[in-house]
SETORDREN-551537 format. One record per residue (C-alpha): x, y, z. Coordinates in Angstrom, 1 decimal. Layout:
<pts>
+--------+--------+--------+
:      X :      Y :      Z :
+--------+--------+--------+
:      X :      Y :      Z :
...
+--------+--------+--------+
</pts>
This chain:
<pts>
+--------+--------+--------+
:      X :      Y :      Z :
+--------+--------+--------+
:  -18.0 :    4.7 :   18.4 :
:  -16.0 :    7.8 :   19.5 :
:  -13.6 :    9.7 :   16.6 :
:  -10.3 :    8.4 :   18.0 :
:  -11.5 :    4.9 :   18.6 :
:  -12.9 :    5.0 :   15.1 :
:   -9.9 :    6.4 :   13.9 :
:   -7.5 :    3.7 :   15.5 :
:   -9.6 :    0.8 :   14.0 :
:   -9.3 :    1.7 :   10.4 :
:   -5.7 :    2.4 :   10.5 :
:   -5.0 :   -1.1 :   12.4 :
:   -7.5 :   -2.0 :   10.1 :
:   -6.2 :   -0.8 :    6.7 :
:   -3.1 :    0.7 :    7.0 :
:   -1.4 :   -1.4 :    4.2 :
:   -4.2 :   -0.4 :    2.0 :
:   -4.6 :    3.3 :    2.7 :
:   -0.8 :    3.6 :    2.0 :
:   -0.7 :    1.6 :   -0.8 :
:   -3.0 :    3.4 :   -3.0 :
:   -1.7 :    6.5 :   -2.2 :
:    1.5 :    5.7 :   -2.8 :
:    0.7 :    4.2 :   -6.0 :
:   -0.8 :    7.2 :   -7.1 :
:    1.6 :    9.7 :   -6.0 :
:    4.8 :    7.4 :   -6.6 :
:    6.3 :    8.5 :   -3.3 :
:    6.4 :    6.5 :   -0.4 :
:    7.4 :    9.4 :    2.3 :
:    4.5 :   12.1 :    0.9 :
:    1.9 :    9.0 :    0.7 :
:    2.6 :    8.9 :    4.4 :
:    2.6 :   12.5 :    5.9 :
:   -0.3 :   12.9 :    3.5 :
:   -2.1 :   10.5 :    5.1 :
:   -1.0 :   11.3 :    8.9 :
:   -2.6 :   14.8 :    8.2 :
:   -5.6 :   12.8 :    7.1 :
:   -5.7 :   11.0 :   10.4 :
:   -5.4 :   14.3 :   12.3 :
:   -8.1 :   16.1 :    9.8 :
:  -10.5 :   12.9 :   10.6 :
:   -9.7 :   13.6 :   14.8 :
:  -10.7 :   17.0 :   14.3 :
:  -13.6 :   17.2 :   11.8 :
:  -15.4 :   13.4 :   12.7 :
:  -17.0 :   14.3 :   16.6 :
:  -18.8 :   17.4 :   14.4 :
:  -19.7 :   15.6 :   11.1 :
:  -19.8 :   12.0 :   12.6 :
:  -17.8 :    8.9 :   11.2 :
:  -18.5 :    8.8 :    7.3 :
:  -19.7 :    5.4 :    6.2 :
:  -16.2 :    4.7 :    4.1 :
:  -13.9 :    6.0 :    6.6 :
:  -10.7 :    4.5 :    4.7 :
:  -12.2 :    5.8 :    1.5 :
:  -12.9 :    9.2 :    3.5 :
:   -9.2 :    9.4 :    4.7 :
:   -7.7 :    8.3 :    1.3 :
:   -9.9 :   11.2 :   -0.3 :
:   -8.4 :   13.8 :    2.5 :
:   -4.9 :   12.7 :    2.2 :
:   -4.3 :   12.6 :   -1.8 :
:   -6.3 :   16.3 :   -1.7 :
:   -3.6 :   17.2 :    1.5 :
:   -0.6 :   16.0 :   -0.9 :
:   -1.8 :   18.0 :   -4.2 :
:   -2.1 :   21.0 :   -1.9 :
:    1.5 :   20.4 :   -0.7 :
:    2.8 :   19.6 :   -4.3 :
:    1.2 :   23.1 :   -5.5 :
:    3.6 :   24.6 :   -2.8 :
:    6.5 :   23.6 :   -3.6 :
:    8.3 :   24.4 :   -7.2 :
:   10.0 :   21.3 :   -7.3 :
:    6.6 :   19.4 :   -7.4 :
:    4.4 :   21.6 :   -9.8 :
:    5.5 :   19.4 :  -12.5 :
:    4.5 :   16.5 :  -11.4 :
:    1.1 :   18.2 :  -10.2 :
:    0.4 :   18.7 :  -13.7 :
:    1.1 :   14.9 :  -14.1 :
:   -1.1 :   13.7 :  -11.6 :
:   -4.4 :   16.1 :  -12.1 :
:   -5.3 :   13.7 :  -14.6 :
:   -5.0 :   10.9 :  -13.1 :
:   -8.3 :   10.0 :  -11.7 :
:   -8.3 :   10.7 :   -7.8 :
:   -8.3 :    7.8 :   -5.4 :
:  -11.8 :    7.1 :   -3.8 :
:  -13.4 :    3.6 :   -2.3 :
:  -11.9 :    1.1 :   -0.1 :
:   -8.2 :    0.6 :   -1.5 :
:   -7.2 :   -3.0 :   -3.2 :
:   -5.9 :   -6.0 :   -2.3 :
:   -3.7 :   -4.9 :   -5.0 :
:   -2.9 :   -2.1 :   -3.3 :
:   -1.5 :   -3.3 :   -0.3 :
:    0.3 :   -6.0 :   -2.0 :
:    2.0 :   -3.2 :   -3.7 :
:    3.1 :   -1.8 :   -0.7 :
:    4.1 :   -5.0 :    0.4 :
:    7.0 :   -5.2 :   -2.9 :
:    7.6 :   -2.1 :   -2.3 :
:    8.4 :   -1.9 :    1.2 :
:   11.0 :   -5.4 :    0.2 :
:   12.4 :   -3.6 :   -2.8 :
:   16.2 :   -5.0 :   -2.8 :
:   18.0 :   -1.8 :   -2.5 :
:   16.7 :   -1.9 :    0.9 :
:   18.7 :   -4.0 :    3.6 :
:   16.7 :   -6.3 :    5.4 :
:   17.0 :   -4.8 :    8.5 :
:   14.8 :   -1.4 :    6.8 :
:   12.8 :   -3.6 :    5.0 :
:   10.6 :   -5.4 :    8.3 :
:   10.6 :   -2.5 :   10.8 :
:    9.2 :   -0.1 :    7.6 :
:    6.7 :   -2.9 :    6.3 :
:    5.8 :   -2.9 :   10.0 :
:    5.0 :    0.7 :   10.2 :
:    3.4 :    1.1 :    6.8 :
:    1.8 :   -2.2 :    6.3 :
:    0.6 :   -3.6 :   10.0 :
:   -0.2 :    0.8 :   11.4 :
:    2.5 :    0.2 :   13.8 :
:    4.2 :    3.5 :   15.8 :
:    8.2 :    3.6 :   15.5 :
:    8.2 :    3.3 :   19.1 :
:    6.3 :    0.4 :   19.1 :
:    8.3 :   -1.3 :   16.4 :
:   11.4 :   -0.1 :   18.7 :
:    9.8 :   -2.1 :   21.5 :
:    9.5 :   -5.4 :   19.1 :
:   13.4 :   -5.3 :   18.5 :
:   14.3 :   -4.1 :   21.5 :
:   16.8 :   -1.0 :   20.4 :
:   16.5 :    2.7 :   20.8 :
:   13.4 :    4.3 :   19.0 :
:   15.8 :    6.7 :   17.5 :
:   17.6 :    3.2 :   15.5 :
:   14.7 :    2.7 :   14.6 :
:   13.4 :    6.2 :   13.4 :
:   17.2 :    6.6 :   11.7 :
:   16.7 :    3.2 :    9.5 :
:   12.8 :    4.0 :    8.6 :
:   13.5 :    7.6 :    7.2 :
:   16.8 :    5.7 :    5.6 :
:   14.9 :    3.7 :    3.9 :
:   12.1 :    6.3 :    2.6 :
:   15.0 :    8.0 :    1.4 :
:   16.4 :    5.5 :   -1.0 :
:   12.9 :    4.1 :   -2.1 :
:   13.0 :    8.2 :   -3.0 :
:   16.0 :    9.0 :   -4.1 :
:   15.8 :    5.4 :   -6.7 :
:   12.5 :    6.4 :   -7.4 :
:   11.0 :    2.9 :   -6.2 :
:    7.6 :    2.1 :   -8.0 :
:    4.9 :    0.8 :   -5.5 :
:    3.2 :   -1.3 :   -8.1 :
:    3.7 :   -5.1 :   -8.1 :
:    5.8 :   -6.5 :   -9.5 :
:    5.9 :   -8.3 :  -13.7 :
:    5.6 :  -11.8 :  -13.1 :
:    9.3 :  -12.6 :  -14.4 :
:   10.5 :  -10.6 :  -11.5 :
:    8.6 :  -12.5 :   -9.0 :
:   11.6 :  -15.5 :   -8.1 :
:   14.1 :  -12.3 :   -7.1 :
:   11.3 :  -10.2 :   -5.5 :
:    9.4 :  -13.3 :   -3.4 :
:   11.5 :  -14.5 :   -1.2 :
:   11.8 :  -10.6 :    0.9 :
:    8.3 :  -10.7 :    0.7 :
:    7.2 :  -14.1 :    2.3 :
:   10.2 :  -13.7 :    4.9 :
:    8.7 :  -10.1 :    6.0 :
:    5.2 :  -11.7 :    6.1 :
:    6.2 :  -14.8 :    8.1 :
:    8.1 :  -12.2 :   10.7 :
:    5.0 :   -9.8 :   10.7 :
:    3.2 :  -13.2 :   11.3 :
:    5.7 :  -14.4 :   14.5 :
:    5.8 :  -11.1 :   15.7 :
:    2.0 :  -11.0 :   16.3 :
:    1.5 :  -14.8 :   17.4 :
:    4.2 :  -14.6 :   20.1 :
:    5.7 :  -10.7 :   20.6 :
:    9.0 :  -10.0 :   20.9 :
:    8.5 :   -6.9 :   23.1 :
:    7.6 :   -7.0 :   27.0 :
:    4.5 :   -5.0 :   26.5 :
:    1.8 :   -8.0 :   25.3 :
:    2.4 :  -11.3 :   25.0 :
:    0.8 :  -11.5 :   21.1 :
:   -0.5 :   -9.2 :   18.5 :
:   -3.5 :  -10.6 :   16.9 :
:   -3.8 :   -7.8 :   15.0 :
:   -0.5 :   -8.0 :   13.5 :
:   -1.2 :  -12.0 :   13.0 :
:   -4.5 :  -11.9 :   11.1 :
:   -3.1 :   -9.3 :    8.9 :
:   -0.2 :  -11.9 :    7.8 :
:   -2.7 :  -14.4 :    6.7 :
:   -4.5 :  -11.6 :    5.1 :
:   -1.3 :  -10.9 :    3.3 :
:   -0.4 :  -14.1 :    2.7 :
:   -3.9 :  -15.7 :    0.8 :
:   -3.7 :  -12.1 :   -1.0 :
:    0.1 :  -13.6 :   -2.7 :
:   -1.6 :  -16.9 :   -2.7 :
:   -4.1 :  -16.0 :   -5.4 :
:   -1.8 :  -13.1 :   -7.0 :
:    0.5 :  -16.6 :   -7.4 :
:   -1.4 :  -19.5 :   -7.5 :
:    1.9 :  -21.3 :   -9.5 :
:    4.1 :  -20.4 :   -6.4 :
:    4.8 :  -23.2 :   -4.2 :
:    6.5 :  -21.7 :   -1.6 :
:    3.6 :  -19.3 :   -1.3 :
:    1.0 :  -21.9 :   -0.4 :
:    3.3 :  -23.1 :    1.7 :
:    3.8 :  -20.3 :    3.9 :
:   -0.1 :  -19.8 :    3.6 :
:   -0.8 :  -23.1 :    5.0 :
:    1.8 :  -22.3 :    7.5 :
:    0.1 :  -19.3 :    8.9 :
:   -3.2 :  -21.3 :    8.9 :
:   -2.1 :  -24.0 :   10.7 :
:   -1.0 :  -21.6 :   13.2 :
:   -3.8 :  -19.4 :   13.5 :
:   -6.1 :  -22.5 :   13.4 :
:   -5.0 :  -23.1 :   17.1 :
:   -4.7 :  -19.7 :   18.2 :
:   -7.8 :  -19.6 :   20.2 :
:   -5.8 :  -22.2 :   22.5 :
:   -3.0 :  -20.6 :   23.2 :
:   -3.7 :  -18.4 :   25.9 :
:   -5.6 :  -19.6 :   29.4 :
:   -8.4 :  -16.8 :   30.2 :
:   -5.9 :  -15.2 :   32.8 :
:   -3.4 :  -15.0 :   29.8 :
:   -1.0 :  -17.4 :   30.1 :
:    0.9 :  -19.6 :   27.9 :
:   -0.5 :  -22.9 :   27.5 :
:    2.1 :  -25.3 :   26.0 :
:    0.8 :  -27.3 :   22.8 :
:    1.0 :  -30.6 :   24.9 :
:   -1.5 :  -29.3 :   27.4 :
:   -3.8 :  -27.3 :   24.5 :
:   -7.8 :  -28.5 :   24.0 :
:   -7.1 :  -29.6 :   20.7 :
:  -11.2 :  -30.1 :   20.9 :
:  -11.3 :  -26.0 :   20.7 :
:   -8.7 :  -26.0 :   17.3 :
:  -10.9 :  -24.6 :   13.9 :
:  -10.5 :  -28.2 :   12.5 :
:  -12.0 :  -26.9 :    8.9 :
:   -9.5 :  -24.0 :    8.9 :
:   -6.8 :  -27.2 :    9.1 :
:   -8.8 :  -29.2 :    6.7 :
:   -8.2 :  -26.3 :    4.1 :
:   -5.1 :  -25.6 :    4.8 :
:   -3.9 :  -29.2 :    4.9 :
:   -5.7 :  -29.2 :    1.4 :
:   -3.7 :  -25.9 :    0.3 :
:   -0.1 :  -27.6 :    1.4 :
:   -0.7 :  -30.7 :   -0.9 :
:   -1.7 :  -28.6 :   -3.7 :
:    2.0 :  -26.6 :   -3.0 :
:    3.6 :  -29.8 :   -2.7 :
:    2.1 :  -31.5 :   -5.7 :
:    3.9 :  -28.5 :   -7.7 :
:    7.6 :  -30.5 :   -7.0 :
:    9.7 :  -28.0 :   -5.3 :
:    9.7 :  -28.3 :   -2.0 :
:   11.2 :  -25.4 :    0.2 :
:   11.1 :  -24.0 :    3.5 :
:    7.6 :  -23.1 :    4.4 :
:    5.9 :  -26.3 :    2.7 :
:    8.1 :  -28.3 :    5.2 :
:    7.9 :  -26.2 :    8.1 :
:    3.8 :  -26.5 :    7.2 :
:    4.2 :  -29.8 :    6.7 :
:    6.0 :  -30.2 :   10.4 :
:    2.5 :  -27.8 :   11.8 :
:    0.2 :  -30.1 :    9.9 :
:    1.5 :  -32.9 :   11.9 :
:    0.8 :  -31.5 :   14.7 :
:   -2.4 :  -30.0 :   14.0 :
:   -3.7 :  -33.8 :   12.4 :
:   -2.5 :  -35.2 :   15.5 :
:   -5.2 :  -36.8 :   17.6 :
:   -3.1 :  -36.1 :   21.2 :
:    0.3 :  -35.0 :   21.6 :
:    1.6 :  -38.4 :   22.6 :
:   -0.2 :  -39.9 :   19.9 :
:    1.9 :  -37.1 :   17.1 :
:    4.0 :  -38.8 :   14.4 :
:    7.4 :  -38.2 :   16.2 :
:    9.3 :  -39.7 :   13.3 :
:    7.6 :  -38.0 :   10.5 :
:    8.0 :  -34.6 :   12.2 :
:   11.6 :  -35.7 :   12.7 :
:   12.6 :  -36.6 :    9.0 :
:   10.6 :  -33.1 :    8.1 :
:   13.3 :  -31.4 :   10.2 :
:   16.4 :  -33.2 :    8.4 :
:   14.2 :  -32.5 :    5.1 :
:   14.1 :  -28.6 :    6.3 :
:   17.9 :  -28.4 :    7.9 :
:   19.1 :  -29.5 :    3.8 :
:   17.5 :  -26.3 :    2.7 :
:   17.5 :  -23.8 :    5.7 :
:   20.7 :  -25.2 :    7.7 :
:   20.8 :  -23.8 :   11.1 :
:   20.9 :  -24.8 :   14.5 :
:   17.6 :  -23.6 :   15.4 :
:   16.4 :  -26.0 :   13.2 :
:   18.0 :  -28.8 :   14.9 :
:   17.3 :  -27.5 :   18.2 :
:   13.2 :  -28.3 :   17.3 :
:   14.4 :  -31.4 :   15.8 :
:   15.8 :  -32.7 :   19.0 :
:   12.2 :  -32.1 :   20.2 :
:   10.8 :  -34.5 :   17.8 :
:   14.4 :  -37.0 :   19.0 :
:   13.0 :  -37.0 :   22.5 :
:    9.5 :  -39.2 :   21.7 :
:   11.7 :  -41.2 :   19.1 :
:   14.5 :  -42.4 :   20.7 :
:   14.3 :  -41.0 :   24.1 :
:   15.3 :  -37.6 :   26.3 :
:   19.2 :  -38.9 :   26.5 :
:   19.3 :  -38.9 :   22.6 :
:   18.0 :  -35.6 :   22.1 :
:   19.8 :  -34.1 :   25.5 :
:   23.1 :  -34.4 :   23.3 :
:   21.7 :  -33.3 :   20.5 :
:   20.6 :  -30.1 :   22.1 :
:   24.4 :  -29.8 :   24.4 :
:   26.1 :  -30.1 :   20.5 :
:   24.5 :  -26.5 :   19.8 :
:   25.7 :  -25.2 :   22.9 :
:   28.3 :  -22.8 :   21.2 :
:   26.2 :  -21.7 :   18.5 :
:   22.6 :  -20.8 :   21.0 :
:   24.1 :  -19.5 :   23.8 :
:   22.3 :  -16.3 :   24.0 :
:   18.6 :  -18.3 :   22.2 :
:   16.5 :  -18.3 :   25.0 :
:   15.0 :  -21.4 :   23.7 :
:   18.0 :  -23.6 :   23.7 :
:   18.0 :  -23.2 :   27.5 :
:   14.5 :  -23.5 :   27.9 :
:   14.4 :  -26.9 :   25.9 :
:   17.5 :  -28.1 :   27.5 :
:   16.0 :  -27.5 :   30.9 :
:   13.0 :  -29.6 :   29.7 :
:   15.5 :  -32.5 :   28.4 :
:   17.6 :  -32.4 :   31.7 :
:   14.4 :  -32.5 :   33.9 :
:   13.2 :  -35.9 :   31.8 :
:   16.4 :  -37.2 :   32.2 :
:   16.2 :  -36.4 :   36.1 :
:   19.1 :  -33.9 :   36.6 :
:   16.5 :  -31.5 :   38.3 :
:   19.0 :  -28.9 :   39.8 :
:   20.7 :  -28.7 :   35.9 :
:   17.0 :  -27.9 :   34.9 :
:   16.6 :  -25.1 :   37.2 :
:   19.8 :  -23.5 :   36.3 :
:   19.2 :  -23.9 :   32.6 :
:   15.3 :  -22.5 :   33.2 :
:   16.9 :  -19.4 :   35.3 :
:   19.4 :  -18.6 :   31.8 :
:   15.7 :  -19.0 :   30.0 :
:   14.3 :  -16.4 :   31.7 :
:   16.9 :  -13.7 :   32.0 :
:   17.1 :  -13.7 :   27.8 :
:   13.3 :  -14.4 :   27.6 :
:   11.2 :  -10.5 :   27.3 :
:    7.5 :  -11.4 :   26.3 :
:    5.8 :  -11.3 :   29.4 :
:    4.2 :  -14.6 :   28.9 :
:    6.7 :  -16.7 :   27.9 :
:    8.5 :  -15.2 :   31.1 :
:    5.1 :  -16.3 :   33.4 :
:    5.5 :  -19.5 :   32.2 :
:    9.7 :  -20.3 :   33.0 :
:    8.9 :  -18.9 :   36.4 :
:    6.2 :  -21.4 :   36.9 :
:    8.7 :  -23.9 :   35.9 :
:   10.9 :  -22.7 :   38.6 :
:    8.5 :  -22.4 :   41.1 :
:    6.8 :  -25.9 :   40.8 :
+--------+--------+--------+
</pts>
């Protein structure tokens, strides 16, 4: 393996936990990070010559807490705090999971807004470049650049701990954290951006994240839930895609290819949430994937069940995305008219959601108002951006 590929694979690797420990140690988010981009650069340069070294996240942890201390003795503002931390024993080894679940608070501190708090947990928990964050949310990589250094600035100027949290903080801090980690997760299983059509990367990092919370909180409902959630997911991932990369639809998936223990286990890990007796929005919307994912076919799926789950979710989380995949469920319960209205009643409110014209175009063409259909595919696309979700409305059109 050549330096730069060696040096991309542990940052996509360990980003979360290379930043975490430094910036536990140092207590500044901003310095934890140009420290370690000059330990990235230092590895470029100094790995073709001495090879990779066997930890090379330990290695580059090493280089970028020695990089910082040099830049603290420079400046007068940071020789007292130099003093502090030359007795604190110097971070070495693979960082912990506790390390990036610090980060992971820390980036969802609530003096951030949530629009800092995903595009920075982004970039310093899943490795990824502004301009590919940018890409993801479609807006100017300057927006994006303007809300990251923002937010470094506040976690500075408030002087933001990146430790986790005490546990009689953990109802305020939670719900930031699972709502970044589910968005991390959606934003690798199906990518906003017209580059790829999925991040795995970005994916299999959420679960990572997510069974880290799981045993940091094993009394937290709403954690398992997620957990199983992301599970579920993943445990039909392989599925997804054809081999020339194209969307395959869950009715048309080889459910004989789906990891059926991964579902076992996380089937077992949503009762065990559930069993707790507060129900919220990621057991249901686990509880709606574990439907699916128990289902023997897609026609033989519990229609109804998957239906009351959606009424069950809209009571806690009420919006009209939720009802919009409830009218999905309507359709094999009481037939395409039924959900068809359904679907035309959120017309005001989902517009500009590709997915409200791309299940009303589904709707229209079972109820056999074909040219409808094609119209409402053709609004689909023109809002749709990942590439393959934009493959597979202009297959629709064209067949």
């Amino acid at each position: 393996m050549d330096a730069q590929a060696a040096v991309d694979r542990v940052w996509r690797a360990d980003a979360a936990g290379m930043l975490g420990v430094l910036t536990r140690r140092l207590g500044d988010f901003g310095r934890a990070e140009d420290a370690l981009q000059d330990a990235l650069a230092e590895a470029l340069r100094r790995w073709p010559v001495d090879g990779v070294p066997d930890s090379p996240a330990g290695w580059l942890v090493t280089t970028a807490w020695r990089r910082a201390l040099d830049g603290l003795r420079r400046e007068a503002t940071g020789r007292d705090k130099l003093a502090t931390l030359l007795v604190t024993e110097a971070p070495a080894g693979e960082p912990t999971d506790e390390d990036r679940l610090a980060l992971v608070f820390g980036c969802c501190h609530p003096a951030l807004p949530v629009s800092a708090q995903v595009p920075l947990t982004l970039r310093a928990v899943c490795g990824l470049s502004t301009a590919e964050i940018a890409a993801a949310y479609l807006v100017p990589e300057a927006t994006i650049a303007q809300r990251l250094v923002r937010a470094r600035r506040v976690l500075a100027d408030r002087e933001v701990p990146f430790d986790l949290p005490d546990p009689d903080d953990y109802p305020t801090r939670l719900p930031a954290v699972l709502a970044v980690v589910y968005l991390v997760f959606n934003e690798g299983y199906l990518a906003s951006g017209p580059a790829t059509p999925q991040r795995r990367d970005l994916a299999r990092e959420a679960v990572t994240l997510a069974r880290q919370l799981a045993v940091l909180m094993p009394g937290e409902p709403e954690v398992g839930g997620l957990t199983a959630l992301l599970e579920l997911n993943e445990a039909r991932a392989a599925t997804r895609f054809d081999s020339w990369g194209r969307l395959v639809p869950l009715e048309e998936q080889d459910r004989s290819r789906w990891n059926r223990p991964a579902i076992d286990a996380a089937v077992h890990r949503l009762g065990r949430a559930v069993a707790q007796g507060r129900i919220g929005r990621y057991q249901l919307e686990a509880g709606i994937a574990a439907q699916h994912a128990v289902a023997a076919s897609y026609a033989g799926t519990r229609w109804a069940a998957i239906r009351g789950l959606y009424d069950q979710l809209y009571a806690v989380q009420p919006s009209p995305v939720v009802l919009l995949s409830r009218a999905v469920a309507t359709r094999y319960v009481t037939g395409p008219a039924q959900a068809l209205a359904e679907v035309e009643a959120l017309g005001e409110r989902l517009s500009g959601y590709r997915l409200f014209h791309a299940t009303r175009a589904e709707l229209l063409r079972a109820c056999g108002r074909t040219d409808e259909a094609r119209e409402a595919t053709r609004r689909a696309l023109a809002l749709a951006t990942n590439p393959a979700e934009r493959e597979l409305l202009a297959r629709r059109l064209a067949g």
